[in-house]
C-alpha positions in Angstrom: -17.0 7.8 18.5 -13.3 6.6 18.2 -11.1 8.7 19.9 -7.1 8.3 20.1 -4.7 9.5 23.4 -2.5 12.3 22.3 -0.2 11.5 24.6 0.2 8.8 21.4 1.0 11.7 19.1 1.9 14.5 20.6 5.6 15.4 19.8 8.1 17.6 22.1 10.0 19.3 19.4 8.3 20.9 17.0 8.5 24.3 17.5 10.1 25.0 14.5 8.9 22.6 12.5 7.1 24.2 9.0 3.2 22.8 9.0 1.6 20.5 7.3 4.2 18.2 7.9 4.0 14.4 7.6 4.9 12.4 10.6 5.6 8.5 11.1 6.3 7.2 14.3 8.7 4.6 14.1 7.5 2.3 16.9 3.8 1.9 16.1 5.0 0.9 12.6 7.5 -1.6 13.9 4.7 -3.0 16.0 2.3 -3.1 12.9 5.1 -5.0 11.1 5.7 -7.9 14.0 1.7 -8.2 14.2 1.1 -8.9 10.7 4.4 -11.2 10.6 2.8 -13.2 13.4 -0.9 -13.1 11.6 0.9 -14.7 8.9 2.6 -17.5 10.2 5.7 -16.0 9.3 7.5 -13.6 7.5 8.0 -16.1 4.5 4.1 -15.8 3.7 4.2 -11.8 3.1 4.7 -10.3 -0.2 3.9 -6.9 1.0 2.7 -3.3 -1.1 5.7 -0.7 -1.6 3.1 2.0 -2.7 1.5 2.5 0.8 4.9 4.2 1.8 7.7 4.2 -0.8 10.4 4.8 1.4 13.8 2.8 1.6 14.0 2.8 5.5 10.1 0.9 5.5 12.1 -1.8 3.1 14.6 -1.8 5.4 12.8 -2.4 8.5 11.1 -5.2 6.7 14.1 -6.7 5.3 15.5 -6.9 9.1 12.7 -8.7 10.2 13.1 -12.0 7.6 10.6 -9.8 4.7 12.5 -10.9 1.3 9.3 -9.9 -0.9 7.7 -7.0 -2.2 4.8 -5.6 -4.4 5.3 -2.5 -6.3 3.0 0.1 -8.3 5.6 1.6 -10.4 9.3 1.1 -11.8 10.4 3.4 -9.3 9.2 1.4 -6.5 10.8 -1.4 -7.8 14.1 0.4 -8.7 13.9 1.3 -4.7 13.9 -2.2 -3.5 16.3 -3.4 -5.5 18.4 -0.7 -4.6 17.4 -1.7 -1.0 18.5 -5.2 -1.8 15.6 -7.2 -1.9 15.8 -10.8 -2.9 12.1 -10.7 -5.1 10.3 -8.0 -6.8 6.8 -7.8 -8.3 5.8 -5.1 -10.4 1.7 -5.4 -10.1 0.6 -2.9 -13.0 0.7 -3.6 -16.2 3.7 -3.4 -18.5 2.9 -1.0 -21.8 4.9 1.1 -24.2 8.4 2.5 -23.1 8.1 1.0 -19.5 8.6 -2.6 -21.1 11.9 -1.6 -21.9 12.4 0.1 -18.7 11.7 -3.0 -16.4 13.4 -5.3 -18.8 16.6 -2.8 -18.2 16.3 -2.5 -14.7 15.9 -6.5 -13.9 19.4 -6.6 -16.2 20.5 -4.1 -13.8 20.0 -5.8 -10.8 21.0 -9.6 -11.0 20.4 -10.5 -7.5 16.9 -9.5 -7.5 13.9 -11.6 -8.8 11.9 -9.6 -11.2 8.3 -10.4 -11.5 5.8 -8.5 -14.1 2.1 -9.1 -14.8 -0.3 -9.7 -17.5 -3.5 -9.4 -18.9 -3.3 -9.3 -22.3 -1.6 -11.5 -24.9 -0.4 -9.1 -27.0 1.1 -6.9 -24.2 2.8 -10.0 -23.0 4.5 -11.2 -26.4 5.8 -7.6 -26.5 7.2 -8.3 -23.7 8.3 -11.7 -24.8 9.6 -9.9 -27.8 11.9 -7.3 -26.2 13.1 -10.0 -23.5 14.7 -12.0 -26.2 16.0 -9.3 -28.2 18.1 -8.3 -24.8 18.6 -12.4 -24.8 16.8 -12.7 -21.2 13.3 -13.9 -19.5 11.2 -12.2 -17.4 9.4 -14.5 -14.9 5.7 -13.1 -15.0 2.4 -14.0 -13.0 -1.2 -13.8 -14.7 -3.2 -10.9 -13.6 -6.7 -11.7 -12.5 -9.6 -10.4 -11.9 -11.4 -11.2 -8.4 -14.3 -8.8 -9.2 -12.6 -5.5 -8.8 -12.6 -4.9 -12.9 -10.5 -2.5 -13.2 -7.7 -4.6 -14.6 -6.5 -8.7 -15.0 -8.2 -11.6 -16.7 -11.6 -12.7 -15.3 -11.6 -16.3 -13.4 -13.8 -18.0 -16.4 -11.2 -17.1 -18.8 -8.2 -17.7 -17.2 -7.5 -21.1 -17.5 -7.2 -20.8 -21.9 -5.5 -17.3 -21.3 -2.8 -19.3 -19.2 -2.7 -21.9 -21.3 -2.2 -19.6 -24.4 1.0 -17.8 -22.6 2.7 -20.6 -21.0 4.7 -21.2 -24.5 5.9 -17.6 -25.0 9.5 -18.0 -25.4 10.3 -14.3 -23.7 8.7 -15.3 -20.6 8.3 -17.5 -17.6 4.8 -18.0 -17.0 5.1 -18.3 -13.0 2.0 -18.0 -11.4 -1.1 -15.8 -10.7 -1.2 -12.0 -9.2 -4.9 -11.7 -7.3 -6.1 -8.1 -6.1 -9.1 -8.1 -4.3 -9.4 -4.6 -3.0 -13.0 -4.6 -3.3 -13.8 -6.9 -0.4 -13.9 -4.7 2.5 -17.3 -5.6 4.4 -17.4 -4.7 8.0 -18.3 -7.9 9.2 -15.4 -10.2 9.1 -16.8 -13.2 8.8 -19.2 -11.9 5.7 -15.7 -10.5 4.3 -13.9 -13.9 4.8 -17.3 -15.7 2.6 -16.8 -13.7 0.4 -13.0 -14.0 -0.5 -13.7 -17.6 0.1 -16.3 -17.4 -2.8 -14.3 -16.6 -5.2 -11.0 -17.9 -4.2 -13.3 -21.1 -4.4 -13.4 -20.8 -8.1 -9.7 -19.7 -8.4 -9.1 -22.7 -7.1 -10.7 -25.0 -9.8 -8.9 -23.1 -12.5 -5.3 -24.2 -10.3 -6.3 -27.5 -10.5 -6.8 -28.0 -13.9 -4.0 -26.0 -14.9 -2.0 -28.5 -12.4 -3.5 -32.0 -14.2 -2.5 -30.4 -17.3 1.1 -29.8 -15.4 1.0 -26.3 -15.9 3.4 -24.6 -13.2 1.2 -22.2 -11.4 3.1 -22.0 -7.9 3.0 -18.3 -6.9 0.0 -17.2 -5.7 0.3 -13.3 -4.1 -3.4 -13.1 -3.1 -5.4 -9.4 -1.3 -4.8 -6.5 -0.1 -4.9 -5.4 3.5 -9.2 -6.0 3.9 -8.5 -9.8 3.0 -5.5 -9.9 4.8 -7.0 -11.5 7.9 -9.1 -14.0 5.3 -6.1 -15.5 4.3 -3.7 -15.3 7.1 -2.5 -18.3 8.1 -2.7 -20.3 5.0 0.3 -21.7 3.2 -0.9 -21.9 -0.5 -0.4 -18.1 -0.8 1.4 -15.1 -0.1 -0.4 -12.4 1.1 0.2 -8.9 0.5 -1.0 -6.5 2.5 -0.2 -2.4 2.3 -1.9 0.1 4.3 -1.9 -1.7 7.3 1.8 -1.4 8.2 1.8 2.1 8.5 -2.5 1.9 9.5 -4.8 5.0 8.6 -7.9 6.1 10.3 -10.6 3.9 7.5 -9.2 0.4 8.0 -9.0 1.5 11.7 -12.9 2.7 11.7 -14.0 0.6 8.9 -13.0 -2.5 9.7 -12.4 -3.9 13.4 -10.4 -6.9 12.9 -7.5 -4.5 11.2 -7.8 -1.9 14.7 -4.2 -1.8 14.2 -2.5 1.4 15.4 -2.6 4.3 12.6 1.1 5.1 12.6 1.3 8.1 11.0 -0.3 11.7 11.3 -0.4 15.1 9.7 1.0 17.8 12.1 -0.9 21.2 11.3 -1.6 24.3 12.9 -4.3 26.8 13.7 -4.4 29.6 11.3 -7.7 31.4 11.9 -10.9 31.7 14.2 -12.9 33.0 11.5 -16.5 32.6 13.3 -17.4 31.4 16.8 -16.2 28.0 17.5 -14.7 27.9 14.1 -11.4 26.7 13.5 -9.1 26.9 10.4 -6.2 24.7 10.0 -3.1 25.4 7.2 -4.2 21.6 6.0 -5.8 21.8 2.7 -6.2 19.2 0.3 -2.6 19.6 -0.8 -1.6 17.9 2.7 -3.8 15.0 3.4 -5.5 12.7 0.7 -9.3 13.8 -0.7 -9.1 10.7 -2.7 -12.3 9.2 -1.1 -15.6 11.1 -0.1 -16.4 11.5 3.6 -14.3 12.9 6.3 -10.7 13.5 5.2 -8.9 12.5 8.6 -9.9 12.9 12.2 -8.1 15.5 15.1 -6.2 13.3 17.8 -8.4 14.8 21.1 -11.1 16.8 19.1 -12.4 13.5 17.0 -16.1 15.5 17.2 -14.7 18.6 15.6 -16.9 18.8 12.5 -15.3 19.3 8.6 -17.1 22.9 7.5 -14.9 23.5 4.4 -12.1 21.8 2.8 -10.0 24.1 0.0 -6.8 23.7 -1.0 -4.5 25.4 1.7 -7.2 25.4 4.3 -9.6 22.9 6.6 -12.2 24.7 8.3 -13.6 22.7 11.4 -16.7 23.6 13.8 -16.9 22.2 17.4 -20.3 22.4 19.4 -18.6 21.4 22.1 -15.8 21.5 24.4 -12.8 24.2 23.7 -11.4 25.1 20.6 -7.7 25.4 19.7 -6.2 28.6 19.9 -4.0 30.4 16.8 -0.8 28.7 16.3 -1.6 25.6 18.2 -0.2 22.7 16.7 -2.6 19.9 15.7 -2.0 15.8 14.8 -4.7 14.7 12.3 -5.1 11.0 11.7 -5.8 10.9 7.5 -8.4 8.8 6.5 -6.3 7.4 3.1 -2.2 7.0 4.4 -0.9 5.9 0.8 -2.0 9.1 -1.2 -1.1 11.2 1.5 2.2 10.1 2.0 2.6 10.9 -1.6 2.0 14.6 -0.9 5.1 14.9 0.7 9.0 14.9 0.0 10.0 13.4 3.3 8.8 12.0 6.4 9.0 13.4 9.8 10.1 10.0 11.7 9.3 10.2 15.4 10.5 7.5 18.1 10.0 8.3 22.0 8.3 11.1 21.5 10.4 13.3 19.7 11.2 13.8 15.6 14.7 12.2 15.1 15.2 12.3 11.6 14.0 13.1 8.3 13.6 9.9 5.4 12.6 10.8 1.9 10.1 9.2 0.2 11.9 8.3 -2.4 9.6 6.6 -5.2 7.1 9.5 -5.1 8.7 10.5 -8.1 7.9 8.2 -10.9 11.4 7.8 -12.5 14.6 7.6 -10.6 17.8 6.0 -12.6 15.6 3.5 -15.3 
C-alpha cells in the first residue's frame, strides 16, 4: 500500500482553522512545476490546463518560470490569465450561443494576449466567423479532434476535408489542431506511449497532406497529463498537461511514471466514534471530489483506514488495525480527483515551511467574472 510521511503535511497552525479546508503547499507545487519544465525540454513546449487549479497565483508561478501558454475550460479561466498577463490563451471547449460574443469581447479586451478558440463544427465556426467580422476582427482558432475520447472534436478520418472546408472562413484564422487524449491512461507506460503513438501516427498523415496542399497547420497542443510523458521531449508539439502540477492521489497510484508529489490535501477533523474502530470525519462529498467511483482520497498515516459511508457532510472510515483518531483530531486527506475538488472551495489554504501563510482565491470557480 502507498503510504505518504505526514511530516509532509502536517501543518503547525491550524488550530483555528474551520474544517474541511483546502490546502496547497506551495513548495511541492513549485517542484512539480520545475519537473515537468525539465520533462519538456523547456518551458517553451508547455501549453498547460488552467481548470486543474484556477487560481491567479498558479499563473503567476508559471509565468515566473518562462510559461507564456495556457489552456482554459471556460471564459472565466481565460478572463484570469489575461488578467494575469499571459502572452497566449486557448479556450479548449467549444464556442456556442452567447459565449461567442463573450470570447470575441474579451480577446478585444485584452490586446496583448493571443486568443485561441476551437472547433468542431462548421456551422458553429462561421458563427463565429460571422460575429468576428461584424466586430471587424479574427479569431485565430485550432481544429478540435478527436483522438478516441468521443466526447467532442472531429474524428482523424475526417479531418483533413473539415480543415480544408474552414481554412477560407473570412472571420477566422485557421491555426492549427487542439488534441485531447484523456483516455490514454494504461498503467504500463510503455503500452500507454503505443498507444498515443498509434494514433498520433495517423494524425500525422492528415498534417502532411494538409502541408503538400500548403495548409498552415503549425500549432499542435497535444494530451493531457497520462500522455504527458509520451510526448515529452518532442518539438513538433506543445504539451499540456493539468493535474499533474498540483498532483492527486490517482495519477500518483495509477500511473508510476507521474509519482509526482500530490501537492495539495483536504484538512478535516474527527467528528464522531459512532461504533468501535469507526471514525467519522466532517468531509462529505461537498469537500472532496466523488466524481469517479472508488475510494475518494486516502488519510496521510492511516492509508489502510477503510471508506464505510460517504454522505454529504460526513466520511465514515473503519480501521482493523492500528489506533484510531481521537474527536477533534485534525486529519490531511490526499483526494483522489484535485481539479473538482479544488472547485469546491472559495480559497486555498497555501502552506510553505510548514505552516499556512496566506489565503488565494480561486478565482475562476465562478463561471463569469467581468465578460
Amino acid at each position: 500500500m502507498t503510504r505518504f510521511d505526514k511530516k509532509t503535511y502536517a501543518l503547525e497552525n491550524t488550530e483555528d482553522l474551520v474544517s474541511p479546508a483546502l490546502i496547497y503547499y506551495k513548495e511541492i507545487i513549485l517542484d512539480n512545476t520545475k519537473r515537468i519544465i525539465h520533462m519538456a525540454g523547456g518551458s517553451e513546449h508547455l501549453w498547460p490546463h488552467v481548470k486543474s487549479h484556477k487560481t491567479a497565483e498558479i499563473i503567476r508561478m508559471q509565468i515566473n518560470l518562462g510559461i507564456k501558454r495556457f489552456k482554459c475550460a471556460t471564459i472565466a479561466e481565460a478572463e484570469m490569465a489575461a488578467r494575469e498577463g499571459a502572452p497566449y490563451v486557448a479556450l479548449a471547449y467549444p464556442l456556442v450561443g452567447p459565449n461567442i460574443g463573450r470570447y470575441l469581447r474579451l480577446a478585444l479586451a485584452f490586446p496583448k494576449t493571443v486568443f485561441y478558440a476551437i472547433g468542431d463544427d462548421y456551422d458553429a465556426l462561421s458563427g463565429l466567423s460571422r460575429q468576428a467580422e461584424d466586430m471587424k476582427t479574427r479569431m485565430p482558432v485550432l481544429v478540435d479532434v478527436d483522438m478516441g475520447m468521443h466526447r467532442t472534436g472531429v474524428p482523424i478520418d475526417a479531418l483533413e476535408g473539415f480543415y480544408e472546408k474552414c481554412y477560407s472562413l473570412p472571420g477566422i484564422i485557421l491555426s492549427g489542431l487542439h488534441c485531447y487524449d484523456g483516455h490514454f491512461h494504461q498503467e504500463d507506460p510503455v503500452e500507454r506511449k503505443n498507444a498515443v503513438g498509434a494514433v498520433d501516427k495517423e494524425l500525422h498523415k492528415v498534417l502532411d497532406s494538409l502541408k503538400a496542399k500548403g495548409l498552415s497547420c503549425g500549432i499542435l497542443i497535444m494530451g493531457g497529463s497520462p500522455s504527458y510523458p509520451c510526448r515529452a521531449g518532442d518539438d513538433a508539439y506543445f504539451l499540456s498537461p493539468g493535474t499533474i502540477f498540483i498532483g492527486d492521489w490517482n495519477y500518483y497510484k495509477n500511473l508510476p511514471d507521474l509519482a509526482f508529489t500530490p501537492g495539495a490535501a483536504v484538512f478535516t477533523r474527527v467528528v464522531s466514534h459512532p461504533e468501535p474502530r469507526t471514525f467519522t470525519l466532517d468531509l462529505g462529498y461537498k469537500g472532496i471530489a466523488a466524481d469517479q467511483a472508488g475510494q475518494r482520497g486516502i488519510i496521510v498515516g492511516m492509508e489502510d483506514a477503510e471508506p464505510a459511508g460517504h454522505s454529504e457532510e460526513h466520511w465514515v472510515f473503519k480501521r482493523a488495525q492500528g489506533e484510531i483518531p481521537p474527536l477533534g483530531e485534525g486529519c490531511y486527506v490526499l483526494p483522489a480527483h484535485i481539479c473538482p475538488t479544488t472547485a469546491l472551495y472559495p480559497v486555498i489554504q497555501l502552506a510553505s515551511g510548514g505552516k499556512i501563510i496566506e489565503t488565494w482565491d480561486v478565482t475562476a470557480r465562478n463561471r463569469k467574472l467581468e465578460f
